[in-house]
N, CA and C atoms as an extended XYZ file, in Angstrom:
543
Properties=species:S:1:pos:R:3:atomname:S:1:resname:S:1:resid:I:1 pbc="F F F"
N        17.427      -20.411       15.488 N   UNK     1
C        17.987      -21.370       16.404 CA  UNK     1
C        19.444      -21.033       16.604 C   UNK     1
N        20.149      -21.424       17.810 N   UNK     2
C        21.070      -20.830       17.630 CA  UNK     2
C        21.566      -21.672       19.263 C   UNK     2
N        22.869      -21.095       20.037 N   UNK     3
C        23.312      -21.732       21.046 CA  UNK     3
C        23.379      -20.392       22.044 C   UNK     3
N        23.724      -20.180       23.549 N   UNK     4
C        23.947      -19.272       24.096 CA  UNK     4
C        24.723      -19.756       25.636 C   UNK     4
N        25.842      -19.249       26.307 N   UNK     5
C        26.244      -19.607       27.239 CA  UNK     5
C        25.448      -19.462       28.249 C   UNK     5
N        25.444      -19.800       29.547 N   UNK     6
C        24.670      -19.540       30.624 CA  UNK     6
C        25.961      -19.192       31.254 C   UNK     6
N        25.645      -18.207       32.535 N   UNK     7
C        26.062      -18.063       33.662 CA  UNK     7
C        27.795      -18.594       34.100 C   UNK     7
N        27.145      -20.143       33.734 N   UNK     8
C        28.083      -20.904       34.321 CA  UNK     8
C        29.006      -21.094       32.848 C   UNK     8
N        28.644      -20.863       31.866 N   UNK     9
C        30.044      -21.277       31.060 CA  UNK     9
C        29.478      -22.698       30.092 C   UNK     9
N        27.969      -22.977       30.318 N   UNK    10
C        27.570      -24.431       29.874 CA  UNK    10
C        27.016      -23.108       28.030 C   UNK    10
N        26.808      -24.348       27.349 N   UNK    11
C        26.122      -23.974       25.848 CA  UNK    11
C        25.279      -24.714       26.207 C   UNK    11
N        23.771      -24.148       25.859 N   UNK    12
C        22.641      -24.580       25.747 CA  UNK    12
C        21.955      -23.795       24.519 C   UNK    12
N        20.527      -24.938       24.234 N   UNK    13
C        20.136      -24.256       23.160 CA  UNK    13
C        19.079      -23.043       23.487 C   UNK    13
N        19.285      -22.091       22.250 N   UNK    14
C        18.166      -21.153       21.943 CA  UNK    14
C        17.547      -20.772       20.892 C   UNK    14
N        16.465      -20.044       20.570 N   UNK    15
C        15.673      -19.900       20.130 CA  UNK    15
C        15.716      -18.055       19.769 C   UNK    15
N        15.651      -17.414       18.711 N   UNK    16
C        15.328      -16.119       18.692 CA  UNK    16
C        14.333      -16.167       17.277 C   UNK    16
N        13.777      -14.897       17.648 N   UNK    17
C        12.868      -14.346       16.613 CA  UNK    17
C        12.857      -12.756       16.311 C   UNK    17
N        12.652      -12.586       15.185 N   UNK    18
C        12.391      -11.165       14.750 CA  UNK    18
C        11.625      -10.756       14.151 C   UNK    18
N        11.063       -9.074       14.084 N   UNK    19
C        10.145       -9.222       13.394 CA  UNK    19
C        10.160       -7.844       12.352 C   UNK    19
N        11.375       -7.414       12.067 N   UNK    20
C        12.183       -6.469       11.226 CA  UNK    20
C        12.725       -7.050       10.612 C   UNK    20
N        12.488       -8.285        9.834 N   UNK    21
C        13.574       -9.179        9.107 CA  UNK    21
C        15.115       -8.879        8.838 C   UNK    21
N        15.294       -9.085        9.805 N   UNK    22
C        16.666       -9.240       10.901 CA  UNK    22
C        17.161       -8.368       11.154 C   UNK    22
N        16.930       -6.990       11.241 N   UNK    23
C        17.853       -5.907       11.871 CA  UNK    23
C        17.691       -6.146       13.410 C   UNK    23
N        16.925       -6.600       14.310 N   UNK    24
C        16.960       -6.848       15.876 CA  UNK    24
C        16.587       -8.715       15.966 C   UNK    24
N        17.037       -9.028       16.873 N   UNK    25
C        16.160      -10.451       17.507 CA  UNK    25
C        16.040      -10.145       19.236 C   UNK    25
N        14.932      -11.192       19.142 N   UNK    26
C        14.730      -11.244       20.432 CA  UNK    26
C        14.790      -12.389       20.919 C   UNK    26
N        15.418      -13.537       21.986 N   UNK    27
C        15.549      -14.646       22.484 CA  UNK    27
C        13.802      -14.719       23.255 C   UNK    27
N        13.723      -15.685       22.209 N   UNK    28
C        12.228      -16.211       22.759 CA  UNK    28
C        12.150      -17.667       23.763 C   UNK    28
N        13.393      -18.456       23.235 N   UNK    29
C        13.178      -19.936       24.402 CA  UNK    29
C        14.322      -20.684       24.068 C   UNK    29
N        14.851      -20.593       25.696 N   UNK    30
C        16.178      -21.172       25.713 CA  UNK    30
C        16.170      -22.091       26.803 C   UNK    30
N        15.170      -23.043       26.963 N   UNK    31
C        14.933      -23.970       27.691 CA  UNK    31
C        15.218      -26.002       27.323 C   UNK    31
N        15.992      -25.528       26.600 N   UNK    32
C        16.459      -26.630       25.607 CA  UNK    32
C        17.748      -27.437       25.642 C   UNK    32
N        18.317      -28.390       25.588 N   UNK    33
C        19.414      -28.934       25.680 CA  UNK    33
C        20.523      -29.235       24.222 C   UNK    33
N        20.427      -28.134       23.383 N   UNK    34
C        20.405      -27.730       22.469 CA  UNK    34
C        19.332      -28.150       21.334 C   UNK    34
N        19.425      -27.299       20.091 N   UNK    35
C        18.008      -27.414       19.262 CA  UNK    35
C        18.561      -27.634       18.181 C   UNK    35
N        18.088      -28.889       17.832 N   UNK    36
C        18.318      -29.488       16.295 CA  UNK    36
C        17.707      -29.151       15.201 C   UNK    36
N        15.995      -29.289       15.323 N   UNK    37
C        15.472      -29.056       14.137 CA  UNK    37
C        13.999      -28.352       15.142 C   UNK    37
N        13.489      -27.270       13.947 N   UNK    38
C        12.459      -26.532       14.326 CA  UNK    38
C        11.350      -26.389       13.020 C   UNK    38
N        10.153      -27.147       13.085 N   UNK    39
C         9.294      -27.526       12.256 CA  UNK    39
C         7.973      -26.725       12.569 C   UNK    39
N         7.475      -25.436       11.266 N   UNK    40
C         6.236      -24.703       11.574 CA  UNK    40
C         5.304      -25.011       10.939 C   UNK    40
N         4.186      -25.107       11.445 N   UNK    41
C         3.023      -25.653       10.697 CA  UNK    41
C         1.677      -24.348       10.929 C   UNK    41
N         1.258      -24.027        9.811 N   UNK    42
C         0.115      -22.976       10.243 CA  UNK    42
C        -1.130      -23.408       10.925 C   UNK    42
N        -1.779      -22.571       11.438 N   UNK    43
C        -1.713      -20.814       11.908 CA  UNK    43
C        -0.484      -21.160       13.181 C   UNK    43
N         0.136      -20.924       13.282 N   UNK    44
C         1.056      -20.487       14.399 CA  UNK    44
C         1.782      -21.738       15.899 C   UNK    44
N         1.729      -22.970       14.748 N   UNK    45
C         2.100      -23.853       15.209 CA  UNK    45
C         3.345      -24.010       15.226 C   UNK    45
N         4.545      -24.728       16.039 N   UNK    46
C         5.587      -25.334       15.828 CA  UNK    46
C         5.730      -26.223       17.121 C   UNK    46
N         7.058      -26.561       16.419 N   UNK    47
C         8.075      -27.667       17.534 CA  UNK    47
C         9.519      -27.102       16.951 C   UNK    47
N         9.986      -27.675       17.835 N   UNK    48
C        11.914      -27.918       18.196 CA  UNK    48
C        11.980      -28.968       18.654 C   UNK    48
N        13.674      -29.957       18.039 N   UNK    49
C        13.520      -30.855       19.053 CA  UNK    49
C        15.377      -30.555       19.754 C   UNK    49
N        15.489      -31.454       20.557 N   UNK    50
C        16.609      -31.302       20.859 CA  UNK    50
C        17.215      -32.677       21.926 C   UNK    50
N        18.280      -33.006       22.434 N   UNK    51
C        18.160      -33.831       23.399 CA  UNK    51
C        17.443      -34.031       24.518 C   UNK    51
N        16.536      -34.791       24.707 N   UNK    52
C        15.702      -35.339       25.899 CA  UNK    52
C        14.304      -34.560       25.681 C   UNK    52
N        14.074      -33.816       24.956 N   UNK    53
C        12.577      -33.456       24.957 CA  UNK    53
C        12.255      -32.820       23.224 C   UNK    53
N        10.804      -32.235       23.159 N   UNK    54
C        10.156      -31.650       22.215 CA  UNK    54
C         9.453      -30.518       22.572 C   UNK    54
N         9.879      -29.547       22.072 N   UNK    55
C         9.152      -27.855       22.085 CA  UNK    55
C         8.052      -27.920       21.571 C   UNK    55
N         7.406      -27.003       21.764 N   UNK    56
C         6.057      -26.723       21.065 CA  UNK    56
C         5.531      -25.451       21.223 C   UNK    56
N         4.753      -24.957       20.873 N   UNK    57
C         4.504      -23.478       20.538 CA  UNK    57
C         2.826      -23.423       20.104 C   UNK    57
N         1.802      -22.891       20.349 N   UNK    58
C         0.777      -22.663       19.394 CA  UNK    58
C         0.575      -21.375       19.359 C   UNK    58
N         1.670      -20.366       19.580 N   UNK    59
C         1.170      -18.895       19.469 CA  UNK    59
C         2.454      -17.729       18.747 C   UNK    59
N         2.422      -19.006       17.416 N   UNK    60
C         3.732      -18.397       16.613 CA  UNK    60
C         4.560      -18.215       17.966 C   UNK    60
N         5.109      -19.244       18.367 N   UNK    61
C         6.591      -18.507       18.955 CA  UNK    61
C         6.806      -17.613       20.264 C   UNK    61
N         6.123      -16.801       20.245 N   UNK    62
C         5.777      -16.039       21.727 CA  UNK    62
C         6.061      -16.311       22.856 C   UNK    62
N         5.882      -18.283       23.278 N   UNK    63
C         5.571      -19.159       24.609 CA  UNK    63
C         5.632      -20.442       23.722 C   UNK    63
N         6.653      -21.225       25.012 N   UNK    64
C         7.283      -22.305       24.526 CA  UNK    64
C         6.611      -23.674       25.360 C   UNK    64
N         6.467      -24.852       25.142 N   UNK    65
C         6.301      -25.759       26.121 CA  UNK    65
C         6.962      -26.514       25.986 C   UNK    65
N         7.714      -27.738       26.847 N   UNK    66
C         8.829      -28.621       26.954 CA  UNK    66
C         8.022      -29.847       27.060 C   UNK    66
N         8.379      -30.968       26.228 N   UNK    67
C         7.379      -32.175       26.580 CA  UNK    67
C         9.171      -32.852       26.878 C   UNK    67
N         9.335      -33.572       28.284 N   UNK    68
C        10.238      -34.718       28.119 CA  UNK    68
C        10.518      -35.431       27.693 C   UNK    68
N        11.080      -36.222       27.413 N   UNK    69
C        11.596      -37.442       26.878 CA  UNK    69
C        12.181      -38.164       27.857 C   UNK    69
N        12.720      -39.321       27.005 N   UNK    70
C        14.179      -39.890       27.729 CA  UNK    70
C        15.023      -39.091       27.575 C   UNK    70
N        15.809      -38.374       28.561 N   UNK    71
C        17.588      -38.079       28.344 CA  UNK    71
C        18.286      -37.988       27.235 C   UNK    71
N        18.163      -39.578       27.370 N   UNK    72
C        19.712      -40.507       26.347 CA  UNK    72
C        18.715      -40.172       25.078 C   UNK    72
N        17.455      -39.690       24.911 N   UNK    73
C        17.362      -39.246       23.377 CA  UNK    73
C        17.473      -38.101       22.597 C   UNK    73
N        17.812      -38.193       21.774 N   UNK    74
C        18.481      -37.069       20.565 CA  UNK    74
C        17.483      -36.805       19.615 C   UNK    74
N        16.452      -36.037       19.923 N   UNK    75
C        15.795      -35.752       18.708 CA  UNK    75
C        16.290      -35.117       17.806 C   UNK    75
N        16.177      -35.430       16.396 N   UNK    76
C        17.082      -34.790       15.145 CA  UNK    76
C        15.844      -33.996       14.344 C   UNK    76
N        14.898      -34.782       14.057 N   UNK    77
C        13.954      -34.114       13.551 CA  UNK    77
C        12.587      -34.289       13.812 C   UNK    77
N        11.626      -33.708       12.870 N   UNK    78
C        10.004      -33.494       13.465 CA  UNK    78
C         9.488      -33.320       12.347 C   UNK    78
N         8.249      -33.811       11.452 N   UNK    79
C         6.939      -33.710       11.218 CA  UNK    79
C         5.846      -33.943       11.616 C   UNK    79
N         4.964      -32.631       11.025 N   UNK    80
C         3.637      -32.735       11.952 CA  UNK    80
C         2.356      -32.626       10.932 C   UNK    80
N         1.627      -33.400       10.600 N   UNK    81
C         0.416      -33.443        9.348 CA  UNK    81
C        -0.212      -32.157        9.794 C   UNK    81
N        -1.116      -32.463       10.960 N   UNK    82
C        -1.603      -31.106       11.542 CA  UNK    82
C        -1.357      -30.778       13.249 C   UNK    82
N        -2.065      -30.093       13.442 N   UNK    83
C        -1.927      -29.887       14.797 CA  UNK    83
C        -1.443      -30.519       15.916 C   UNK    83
N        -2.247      -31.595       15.442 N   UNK    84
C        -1.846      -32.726       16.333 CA  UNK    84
C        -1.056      -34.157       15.945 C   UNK    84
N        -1.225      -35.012       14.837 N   UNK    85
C        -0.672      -36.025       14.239 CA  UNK    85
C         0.916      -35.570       13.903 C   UNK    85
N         1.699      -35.939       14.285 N   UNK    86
C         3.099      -35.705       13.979 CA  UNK    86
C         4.204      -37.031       14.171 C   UNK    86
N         5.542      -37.061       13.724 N   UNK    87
C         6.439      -38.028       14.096 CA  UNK    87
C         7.790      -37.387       14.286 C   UNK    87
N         8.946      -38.180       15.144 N   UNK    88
C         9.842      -37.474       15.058 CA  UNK    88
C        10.778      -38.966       14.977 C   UNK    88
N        12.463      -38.388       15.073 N   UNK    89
C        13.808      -39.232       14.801 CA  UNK    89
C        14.482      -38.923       15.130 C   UNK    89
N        15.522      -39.774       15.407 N   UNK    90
C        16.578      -39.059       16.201 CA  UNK    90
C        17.729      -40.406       16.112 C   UNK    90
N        18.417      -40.122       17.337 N   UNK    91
C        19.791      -40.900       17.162 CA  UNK    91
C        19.397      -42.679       17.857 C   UNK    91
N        20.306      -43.231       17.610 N   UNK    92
C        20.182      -44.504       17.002 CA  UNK    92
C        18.928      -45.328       16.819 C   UNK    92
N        18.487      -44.683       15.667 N   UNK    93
C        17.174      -45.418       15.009 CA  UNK    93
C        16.015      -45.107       15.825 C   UNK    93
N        15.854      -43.740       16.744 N   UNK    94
C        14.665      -43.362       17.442 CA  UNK    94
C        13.286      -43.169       16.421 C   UNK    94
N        12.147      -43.424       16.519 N   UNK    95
C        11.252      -43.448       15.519 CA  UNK    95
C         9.936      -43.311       16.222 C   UNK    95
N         8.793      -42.154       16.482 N   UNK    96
C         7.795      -42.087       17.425 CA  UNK    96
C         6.739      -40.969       16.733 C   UNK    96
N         5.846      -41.703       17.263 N   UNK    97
C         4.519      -40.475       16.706 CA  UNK    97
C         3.933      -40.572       17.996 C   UNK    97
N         2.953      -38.926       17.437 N   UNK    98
C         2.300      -38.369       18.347 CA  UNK    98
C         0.746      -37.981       17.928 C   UNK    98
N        -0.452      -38.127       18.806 N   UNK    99
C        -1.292      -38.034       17.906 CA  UNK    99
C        -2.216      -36.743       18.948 C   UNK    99
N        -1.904      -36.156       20.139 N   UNK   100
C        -1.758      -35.395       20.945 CA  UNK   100
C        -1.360      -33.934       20.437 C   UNK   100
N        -0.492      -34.046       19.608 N   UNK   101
C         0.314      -32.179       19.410 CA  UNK   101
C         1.608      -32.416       19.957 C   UNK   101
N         2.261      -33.234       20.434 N   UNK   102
C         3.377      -33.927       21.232 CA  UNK   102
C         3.136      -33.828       22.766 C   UNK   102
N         2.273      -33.805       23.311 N   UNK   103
C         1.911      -34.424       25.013 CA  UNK   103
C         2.585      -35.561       25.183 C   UNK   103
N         2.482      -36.495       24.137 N   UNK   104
C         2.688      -38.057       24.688 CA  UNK   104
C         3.216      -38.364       23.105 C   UNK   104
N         3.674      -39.481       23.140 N   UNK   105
C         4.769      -40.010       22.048 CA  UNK   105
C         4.463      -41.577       22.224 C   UNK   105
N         4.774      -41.939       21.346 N   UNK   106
C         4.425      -43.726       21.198 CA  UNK   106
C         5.908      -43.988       20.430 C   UNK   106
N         6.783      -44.773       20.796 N   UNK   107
C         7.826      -45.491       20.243 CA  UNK   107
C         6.818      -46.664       19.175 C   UNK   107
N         7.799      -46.667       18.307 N   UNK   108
C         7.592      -47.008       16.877 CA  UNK   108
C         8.353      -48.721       16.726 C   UNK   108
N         9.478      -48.939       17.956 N   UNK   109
C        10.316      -49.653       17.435 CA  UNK   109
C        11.744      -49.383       16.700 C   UNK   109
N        12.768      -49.381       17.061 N   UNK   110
C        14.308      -49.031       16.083 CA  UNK   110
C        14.050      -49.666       15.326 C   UNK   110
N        13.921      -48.609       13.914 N   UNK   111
C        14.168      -49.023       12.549 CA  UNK   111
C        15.712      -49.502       12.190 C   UNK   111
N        16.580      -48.858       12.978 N   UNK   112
C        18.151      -48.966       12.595 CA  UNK   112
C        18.849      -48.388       14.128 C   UNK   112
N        20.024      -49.116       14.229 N   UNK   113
C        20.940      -48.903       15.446 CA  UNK   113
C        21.786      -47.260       14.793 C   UNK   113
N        21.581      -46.841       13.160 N   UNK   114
C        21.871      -45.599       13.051 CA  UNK   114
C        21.511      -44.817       13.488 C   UNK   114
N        21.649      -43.393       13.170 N   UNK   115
C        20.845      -42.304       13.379 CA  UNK   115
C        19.973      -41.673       11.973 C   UNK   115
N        18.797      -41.188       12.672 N   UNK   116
C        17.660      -40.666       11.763 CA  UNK   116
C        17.604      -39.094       12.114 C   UNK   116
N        17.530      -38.696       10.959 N   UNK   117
C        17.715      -36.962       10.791 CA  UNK   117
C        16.661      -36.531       10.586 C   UNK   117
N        15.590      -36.866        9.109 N   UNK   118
C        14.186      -36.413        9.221 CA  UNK   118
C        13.492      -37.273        8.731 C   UNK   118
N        12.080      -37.135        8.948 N   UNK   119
C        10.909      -37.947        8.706 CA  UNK   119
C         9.683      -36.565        8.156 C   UNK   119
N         9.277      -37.444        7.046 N   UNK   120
C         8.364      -36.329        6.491 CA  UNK   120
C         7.163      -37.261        5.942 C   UNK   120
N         6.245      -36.869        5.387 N   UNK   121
C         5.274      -37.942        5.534 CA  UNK   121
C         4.197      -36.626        3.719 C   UNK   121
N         4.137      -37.537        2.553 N   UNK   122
C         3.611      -36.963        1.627 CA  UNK   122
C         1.833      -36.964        1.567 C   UNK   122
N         1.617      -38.108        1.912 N   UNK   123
C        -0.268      -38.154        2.455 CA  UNK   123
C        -0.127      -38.699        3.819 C   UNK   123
N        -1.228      -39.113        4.516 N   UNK   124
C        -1.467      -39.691        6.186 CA  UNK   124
C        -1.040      -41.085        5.932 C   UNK   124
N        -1.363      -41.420        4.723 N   UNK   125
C        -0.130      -43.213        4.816 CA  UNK   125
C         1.283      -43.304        4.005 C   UNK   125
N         1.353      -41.897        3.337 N   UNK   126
C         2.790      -42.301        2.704 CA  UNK   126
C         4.037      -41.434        3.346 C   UNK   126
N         5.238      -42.066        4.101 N   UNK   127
C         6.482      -41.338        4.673 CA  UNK   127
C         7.502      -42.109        4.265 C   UNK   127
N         8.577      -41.418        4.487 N   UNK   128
C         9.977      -41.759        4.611 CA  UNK   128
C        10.645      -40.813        5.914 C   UNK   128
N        11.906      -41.397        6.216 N   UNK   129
C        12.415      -41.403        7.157 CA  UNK   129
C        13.753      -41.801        6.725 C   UNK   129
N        14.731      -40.432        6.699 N   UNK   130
C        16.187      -40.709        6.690 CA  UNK   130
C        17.495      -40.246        7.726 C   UNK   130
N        18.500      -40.916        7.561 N   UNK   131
C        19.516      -40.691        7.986 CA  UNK   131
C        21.151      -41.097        7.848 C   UNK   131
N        21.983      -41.792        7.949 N   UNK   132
C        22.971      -42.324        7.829 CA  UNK   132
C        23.410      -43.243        6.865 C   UNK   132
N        24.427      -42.634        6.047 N   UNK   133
C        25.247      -43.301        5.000 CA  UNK   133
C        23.752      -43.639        3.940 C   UNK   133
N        22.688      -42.885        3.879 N   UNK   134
C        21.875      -42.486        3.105 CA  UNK   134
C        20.603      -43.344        2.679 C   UNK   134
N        20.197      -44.186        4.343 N   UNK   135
C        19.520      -44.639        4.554 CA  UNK   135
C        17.959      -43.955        4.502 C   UNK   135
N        17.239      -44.753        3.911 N   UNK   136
C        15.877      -44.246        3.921 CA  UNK   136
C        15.005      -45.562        4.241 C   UNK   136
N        14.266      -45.441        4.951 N   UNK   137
C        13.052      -45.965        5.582 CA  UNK   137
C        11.742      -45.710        4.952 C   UNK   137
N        10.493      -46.275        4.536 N   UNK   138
C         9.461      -45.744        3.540 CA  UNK   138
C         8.210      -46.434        4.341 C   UNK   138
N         7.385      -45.621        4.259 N   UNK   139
C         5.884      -46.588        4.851 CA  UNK   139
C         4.939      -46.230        3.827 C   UNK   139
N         4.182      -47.085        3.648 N   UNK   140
C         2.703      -47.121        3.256 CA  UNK   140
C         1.570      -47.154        3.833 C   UNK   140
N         1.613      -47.379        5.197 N   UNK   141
C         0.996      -47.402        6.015 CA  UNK   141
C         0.572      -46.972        7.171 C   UNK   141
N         0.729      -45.263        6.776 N   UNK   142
C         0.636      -44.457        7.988 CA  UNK   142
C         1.215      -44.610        9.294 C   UNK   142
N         2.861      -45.396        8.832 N   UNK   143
C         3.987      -46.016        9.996 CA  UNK   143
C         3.453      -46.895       10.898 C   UNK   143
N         2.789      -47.660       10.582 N   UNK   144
C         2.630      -48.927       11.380 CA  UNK   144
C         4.073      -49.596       10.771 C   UNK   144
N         4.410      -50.176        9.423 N   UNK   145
C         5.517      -50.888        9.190 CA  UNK   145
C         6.049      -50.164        8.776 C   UNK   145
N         7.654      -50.419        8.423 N   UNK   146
C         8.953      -49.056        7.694 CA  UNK   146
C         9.587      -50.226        6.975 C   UNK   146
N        10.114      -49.950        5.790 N   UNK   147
C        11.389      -50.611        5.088 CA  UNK   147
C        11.959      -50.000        4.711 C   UNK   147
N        13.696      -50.680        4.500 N   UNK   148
C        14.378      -50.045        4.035 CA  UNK   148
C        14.466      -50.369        2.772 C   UNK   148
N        14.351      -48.982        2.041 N   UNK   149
C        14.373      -48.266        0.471 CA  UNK   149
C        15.719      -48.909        0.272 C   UNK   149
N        16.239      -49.218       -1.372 N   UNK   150
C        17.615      -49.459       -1.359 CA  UNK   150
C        18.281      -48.225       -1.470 C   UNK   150
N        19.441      -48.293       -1.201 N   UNK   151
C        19.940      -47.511       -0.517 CA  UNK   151
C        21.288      -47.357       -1.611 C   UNK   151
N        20.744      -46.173       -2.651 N   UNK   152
C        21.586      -46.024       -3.933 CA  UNK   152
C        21.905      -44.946       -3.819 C   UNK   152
N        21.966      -44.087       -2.284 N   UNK   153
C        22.565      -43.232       -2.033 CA  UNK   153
C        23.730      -43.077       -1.030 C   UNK   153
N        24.788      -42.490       -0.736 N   UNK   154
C        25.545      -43.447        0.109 CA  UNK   154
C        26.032      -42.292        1.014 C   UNK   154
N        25.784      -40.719        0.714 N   UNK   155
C        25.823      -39.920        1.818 CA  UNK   155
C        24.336      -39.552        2.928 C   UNK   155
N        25.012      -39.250        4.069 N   UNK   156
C        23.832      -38.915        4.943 CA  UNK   156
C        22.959      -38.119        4.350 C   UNK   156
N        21.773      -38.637        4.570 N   UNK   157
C        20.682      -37.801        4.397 CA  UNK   157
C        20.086      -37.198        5.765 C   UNK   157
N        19.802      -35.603        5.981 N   UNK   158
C        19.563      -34.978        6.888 CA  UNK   158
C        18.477      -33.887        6.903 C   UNK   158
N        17.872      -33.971        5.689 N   UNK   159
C        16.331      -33.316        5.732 CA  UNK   159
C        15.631      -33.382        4.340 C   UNK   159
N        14.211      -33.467        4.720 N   UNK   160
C        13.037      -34.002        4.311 CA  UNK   160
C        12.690      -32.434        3.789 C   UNK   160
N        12.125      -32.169        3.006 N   UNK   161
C        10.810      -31.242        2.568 CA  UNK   161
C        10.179      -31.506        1.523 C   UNK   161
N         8.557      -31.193        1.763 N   UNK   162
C         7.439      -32.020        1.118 CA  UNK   162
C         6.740      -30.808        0.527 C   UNK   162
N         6.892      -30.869       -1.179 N   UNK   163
C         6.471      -29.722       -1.917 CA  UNK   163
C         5.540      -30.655       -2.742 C   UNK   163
N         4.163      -30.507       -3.061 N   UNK   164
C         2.920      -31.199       -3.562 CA  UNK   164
C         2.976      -32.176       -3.661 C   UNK   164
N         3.361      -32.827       -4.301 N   UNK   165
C         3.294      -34.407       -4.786 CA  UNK   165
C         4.838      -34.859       -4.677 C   UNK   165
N         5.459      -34.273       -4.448 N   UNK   166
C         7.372      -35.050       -4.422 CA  UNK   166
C         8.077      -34.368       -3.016 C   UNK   166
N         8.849      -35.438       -3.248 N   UNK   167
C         9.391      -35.533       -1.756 CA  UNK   167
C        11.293      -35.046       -1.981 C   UNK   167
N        11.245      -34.276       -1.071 N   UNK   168
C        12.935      -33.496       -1.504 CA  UNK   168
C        13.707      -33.943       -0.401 C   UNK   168
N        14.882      -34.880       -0.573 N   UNK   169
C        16.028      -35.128        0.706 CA  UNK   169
C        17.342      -34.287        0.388 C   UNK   169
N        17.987      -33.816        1.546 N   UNK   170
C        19.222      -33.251        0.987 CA  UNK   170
C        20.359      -33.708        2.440 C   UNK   170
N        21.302      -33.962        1.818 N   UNK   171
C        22.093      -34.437        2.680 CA  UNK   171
C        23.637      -34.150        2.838 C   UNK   171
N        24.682      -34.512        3.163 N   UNK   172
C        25.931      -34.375        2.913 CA  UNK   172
C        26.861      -34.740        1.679 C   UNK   172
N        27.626      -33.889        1.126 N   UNK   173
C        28.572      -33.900       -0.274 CA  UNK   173
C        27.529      -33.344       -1.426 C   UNK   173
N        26.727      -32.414       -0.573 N   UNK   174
C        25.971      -31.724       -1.586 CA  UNK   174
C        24.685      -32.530       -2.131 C   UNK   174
N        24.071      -33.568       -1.795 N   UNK   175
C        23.341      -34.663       -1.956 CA  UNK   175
C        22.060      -34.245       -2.277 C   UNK   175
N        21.392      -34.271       -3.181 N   UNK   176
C        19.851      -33.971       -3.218 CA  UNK   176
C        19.201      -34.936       -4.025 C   UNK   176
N        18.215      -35.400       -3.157 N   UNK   177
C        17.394      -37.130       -4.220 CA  UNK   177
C        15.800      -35.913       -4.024 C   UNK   177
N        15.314      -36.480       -5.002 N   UNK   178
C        13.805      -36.314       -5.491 CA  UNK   178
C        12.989      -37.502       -5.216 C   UNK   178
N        12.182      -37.622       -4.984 N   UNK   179
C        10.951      -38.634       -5.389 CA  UNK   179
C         9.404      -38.181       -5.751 C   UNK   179
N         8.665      -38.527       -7.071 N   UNK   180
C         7.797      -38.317       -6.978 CA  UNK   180
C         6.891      -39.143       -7.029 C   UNK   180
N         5.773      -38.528       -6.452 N   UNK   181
C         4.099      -39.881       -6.487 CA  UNK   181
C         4.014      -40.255       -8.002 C   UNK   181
């Protein structure tokens, strides 16, 4: 991921890939309004998100597709269970799943007038969802409802990764919380 000027002097986002582990890249998709977070799921799935829309990919990367959004939204981050079941977050308290592959998106409701960085999800009913001054959001219920976790962390939290049974956040001032099942 990365940024690139156009023509005119604007920064927009891009996308490169390689396949010499890194002696060349090649700009694969720069159709983006810059790119925040880029989430791969096998065989050869992903997304990007970025302001006003969600990328997607089912051919490792190769060919990109743009799903819209609103504009005024900031996607920050993306999980996706499989192919198709996924959620994303973004700026002030954006919160939406998709049960499509991201075609279509369902608003969730603002959890918070903050901003949300990532959402990761440990089985199909258990997630969290963080962002600001080290807010976390938790469901049990395959995100029908969210609460807020107390909040005994007090820097931003800005990404999720889900290794077997525990859940890894890492955030700003060097911040790393654990949780396990």
């Amino acid at each position: 991921m990365g940024v690139k000027k156009t023509s005119k002097g604007k920064l927009i986002g891009a996308l490169y890939s390689t396949k010499d582990g890194g002696a060349t890249w090649k700009e694969v998709y720069n159709d983006m309004n810059g790119i925040y977070d880029l989430f791969l799921r096998k065989p050869g799935l992903g997304w990007i998100t970025s302001t006003g829309a969600v990328g997607s990919t089912t051919d490792g990367g190769e060919n990109w597709e743009k799903n819209i959004l609103n504009n005024d939204d900031i996607v920050r981050g993306a999980f996706f269970r499989s192919g198709r079941s996924g959620w994303i977050v973004g700026h002030k308290g954006l919160l939406a799943n998709t049960t499509d592959g991201g075609w279509s998106w369902q608003r969730k409701g603002q959890l918070t007038k903050d901003n949300l960085y990532a959402v990761g999800f440990l089985t199909a009913f258990e997630g969290v969802a963080v962002g600001d001054r080290g807010m976390m959001f938790i469901t049990t219920d395959g995100g029908i409802r969210w609460s807020l976790d107390s909040m005994f962390v007090r820097s931003t939290l800005r990404d999720i990764e889900i290794v077997n049974d525990r859940i890894w956040m890492c955030g700003d001032d060097g911040t790393i919380v654990s949780v396990h099942k």
